[in-house]
C-alpha positions in Angstrom: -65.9 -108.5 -18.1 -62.3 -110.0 -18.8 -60.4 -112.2 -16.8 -58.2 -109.3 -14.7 -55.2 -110.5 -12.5 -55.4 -108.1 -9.7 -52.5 -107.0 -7.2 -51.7 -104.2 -4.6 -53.8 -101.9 -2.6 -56.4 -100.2 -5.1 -55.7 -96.9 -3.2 -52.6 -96.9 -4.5 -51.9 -95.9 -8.3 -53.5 -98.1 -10.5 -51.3 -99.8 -13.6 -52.8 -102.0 -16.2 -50.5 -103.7 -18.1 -51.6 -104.9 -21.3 -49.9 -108.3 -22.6 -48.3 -109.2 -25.9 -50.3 -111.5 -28.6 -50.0 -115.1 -27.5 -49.3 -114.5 -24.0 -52.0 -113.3 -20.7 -51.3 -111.3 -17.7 -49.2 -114.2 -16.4 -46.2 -112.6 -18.6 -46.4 -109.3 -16.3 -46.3 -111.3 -13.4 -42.0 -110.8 -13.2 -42.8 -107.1 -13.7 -45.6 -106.7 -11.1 -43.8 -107.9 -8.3 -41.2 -105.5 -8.5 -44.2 -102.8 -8.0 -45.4 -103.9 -4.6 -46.9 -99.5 -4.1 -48.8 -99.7 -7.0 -52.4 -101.2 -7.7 -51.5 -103.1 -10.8 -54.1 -104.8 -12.9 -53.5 -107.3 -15.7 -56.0 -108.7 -18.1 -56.4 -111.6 -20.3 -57.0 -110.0 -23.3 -60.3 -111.3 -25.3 -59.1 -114.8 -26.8 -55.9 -115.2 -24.4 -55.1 -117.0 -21.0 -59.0 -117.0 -19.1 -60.5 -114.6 -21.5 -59.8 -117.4 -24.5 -63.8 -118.0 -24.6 -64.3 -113.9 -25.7 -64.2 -113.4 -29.4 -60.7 -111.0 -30.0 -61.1 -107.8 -31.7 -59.3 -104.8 -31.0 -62.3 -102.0 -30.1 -63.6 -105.0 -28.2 -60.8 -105.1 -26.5 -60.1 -101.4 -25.4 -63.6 -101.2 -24.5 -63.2 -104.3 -22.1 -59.8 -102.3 -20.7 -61.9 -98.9 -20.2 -64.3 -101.0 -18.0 -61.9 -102.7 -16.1 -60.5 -99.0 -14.9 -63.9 -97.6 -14.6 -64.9 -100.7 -11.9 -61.6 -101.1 -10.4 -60.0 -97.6 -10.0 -61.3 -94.9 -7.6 -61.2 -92.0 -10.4 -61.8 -94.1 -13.4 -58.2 -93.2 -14.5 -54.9 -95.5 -14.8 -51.9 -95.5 -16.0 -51.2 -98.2 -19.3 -48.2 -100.0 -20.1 -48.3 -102.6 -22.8 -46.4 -104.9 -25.1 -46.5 -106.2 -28.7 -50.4 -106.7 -29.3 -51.4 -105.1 -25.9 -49.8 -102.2 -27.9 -51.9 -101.4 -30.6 -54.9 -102.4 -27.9 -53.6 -99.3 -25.7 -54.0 -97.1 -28.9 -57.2 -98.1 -29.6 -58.1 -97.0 -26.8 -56.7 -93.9 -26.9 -58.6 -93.0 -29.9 -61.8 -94.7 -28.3 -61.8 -93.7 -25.0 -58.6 -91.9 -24.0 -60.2 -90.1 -21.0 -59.5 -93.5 -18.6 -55.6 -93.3 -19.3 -53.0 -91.6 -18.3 -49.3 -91.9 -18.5 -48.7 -94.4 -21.2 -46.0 -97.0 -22.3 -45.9 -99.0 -26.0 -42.9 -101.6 -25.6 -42.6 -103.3 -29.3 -45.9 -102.2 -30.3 -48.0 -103.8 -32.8 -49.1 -101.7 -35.7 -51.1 -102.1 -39.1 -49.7 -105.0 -40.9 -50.6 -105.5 -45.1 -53.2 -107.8 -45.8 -50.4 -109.4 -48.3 -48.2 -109.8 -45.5 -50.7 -111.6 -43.3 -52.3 -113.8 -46.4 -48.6 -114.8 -46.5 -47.4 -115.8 -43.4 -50.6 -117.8 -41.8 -49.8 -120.7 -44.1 -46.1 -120.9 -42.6 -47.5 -121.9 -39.1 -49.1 -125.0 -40.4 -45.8 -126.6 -40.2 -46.0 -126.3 -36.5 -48.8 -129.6 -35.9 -45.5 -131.6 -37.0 -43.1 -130.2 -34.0 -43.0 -131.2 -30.5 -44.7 -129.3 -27.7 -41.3 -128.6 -26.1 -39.7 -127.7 -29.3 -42.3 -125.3 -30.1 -41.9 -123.5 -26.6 -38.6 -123.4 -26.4 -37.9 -122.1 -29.8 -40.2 -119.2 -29.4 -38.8 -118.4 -26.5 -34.8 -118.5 -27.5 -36.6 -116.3 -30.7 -37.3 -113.8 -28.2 -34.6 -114.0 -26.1 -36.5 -114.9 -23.2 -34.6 -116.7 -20.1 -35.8 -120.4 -19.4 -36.1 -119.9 -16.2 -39.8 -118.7 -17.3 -40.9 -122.2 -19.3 -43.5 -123.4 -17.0 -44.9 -120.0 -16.5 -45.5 -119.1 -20.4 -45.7 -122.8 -21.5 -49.6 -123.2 -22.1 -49.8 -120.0 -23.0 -47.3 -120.2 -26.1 -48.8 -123.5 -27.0 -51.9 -121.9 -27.1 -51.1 -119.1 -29.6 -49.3 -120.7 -32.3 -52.4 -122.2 -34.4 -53.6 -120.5 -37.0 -57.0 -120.5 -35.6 -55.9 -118.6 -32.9 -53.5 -116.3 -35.2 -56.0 -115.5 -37.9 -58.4 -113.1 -36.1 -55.4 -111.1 -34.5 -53.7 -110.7 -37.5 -56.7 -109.8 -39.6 -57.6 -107.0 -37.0 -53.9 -105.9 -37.7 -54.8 -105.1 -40.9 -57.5 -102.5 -40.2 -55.5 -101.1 -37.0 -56.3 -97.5 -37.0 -53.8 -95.2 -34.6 -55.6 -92.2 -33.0 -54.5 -88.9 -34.4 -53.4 -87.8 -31.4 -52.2 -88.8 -28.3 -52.4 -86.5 -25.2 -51.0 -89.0 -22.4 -47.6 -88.4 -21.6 -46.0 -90.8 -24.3 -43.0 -93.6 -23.3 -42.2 -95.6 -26.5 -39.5 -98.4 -25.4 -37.9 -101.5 -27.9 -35.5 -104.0 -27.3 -32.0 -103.3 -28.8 -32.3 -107.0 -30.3 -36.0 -106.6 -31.5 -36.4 -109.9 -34.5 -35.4 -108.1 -37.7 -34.4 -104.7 -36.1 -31.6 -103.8 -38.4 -32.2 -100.3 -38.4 -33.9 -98.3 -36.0 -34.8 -100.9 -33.3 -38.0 -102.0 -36.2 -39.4 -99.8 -38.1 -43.3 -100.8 -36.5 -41.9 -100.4 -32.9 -41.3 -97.1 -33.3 -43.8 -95.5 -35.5 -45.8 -94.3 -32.3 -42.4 -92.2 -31.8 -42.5 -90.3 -35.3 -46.1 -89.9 -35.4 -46.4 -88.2 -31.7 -44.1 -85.2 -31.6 -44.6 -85.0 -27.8 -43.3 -88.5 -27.4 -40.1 -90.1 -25.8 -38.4 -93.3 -27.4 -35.3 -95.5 -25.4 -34.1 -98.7 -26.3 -33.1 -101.4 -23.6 -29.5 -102.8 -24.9 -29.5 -106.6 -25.2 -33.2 -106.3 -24.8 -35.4 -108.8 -27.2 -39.1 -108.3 -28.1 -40.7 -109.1 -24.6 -37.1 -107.5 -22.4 -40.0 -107.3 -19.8 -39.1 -110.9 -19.1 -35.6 -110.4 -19.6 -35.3 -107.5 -17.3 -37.9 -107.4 -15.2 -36.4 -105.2 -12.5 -35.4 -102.7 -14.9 -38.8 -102.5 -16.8 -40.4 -102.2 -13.2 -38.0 -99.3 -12.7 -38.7 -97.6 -16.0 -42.2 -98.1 -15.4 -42.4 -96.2 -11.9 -40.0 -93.3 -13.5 -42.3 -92.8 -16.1 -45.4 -92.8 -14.4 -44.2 -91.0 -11.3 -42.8 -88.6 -13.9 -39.2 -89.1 -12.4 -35.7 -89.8 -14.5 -35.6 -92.8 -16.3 -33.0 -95.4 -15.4 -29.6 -94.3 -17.0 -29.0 -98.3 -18.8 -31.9 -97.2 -21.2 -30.7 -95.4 -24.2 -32.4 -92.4 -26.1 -34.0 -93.3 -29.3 -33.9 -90.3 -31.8 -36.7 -90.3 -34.5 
């Protein structure tokens, strides 16, 4: 089984939250503690954080998160909230094994990305064995508008994640990401106002859960960058019980039309 950060009472409602590519559970960590009646569980995903040693795929991965609520919630059911990567990983398993979820949350979800596109932009990282350490944290960080406050506790892991050794078998299983036809979990699709090249429509790859699922419900977080989990963790937290607990969401989040 996958490394799984564990916190709260397990009789409580069980949350797994599912992190972004690059990052592990410590990047919930903000979230989580805002959600002290909950029995939230966050996993290194296979290749990331203390799961680094498990060979990434994305099946492999939803399977490994259909295990962890099978062993670690009483009714083999939890609710998923993910970001980025941990995205198209909640999909995956919806269309594998969507009987272990139920309310669901895709912030800046990862979708199918062209093989041109990828063939494309791998090269471009080499550049990064000539930058400092620092440099290469802190820029990724500003890029995603997250505060600094939260260097030390993403630091190894951004390190980490930008090598193309560690990029290449993420990116390749982007290209044969396939979305389940349906989804029949109460859908929450959330972006960042200031998602990188969101132009129009918060990014168009964000938000094509929200076309595709007619049942679903899309808002935007204003000032809000890729990972706004870490910007506003008190808020996330908040939209995260809402949703769940099938309550209002909080009024700063904006309704996103398809």
């Amino acid at each position: 089984m996958i490394y799984t950060h564990e916190q709260g009472n397990p009789s409580d409602p069980a949350v797994v939250f599912l992190h972004g590519g690059g990052l592990s559970h410590t990047s919930w960590l903000p979230v989580i503690e805002h959600l002290p009646d909950f029995h939230c569980l966050a996993p290194d995903l296979p290749g990331h954080g203390k799961s680094q040693d498990v060979p990434f795929t994305l099946e492999g991965s939803a399977r490994a998160v259909a295990e962890i609520i099978r062993q670690k919630t009483p009714h083999g059911k939890a609710h998923i909230v993910s970001l980025s990567l941990g995205g198209a990983v909640a999909l995956t398993l919806m269309r594998l094994e969507p009987v272990v979820a139920d309310h669901l949350i895709l912030s800046g979800c990862s979708g199918r990305l062209a093989k041109w596109l990828v063939q494309m932009s791998l090269p471009m990282f080499g550049i990064l064995k000539w930058m400092k350490p620092e440099t290469i944290v802190r820029s990724t960080m500003k890029q995603h508008l997250i505060p600094d406050e939260y260097y030390d506790l993403l630091h190894d892991d951004i390190l980490a994640s930008n090598q193309i050794e560690f990029l290449k078998p993420i990116y390749t299983e982007l290209t044969g990401f396939t979305a389940p036809e349906k989804v029949t979990s109460p859908l929450l699709v959330c972006v960042g106002e200031k998602e990188p090249g969101a132009a129009k429509l918060y990014g168009e790859i964000a938000l094509q859960p929200l076309k595709k699922y007619p049942a679903a419900h899309g808002v935007a977080m204003p000032g809000g960058g890729h990972a706004w989990a870490l910007q506003f963790p008190e808020v996330f937290a908040q939209m995260v019980r809402a949703w769940v607990t099938d309550s209002p969401l909080p009024d700063v989040l904006k309704v996103v039309k398809r």
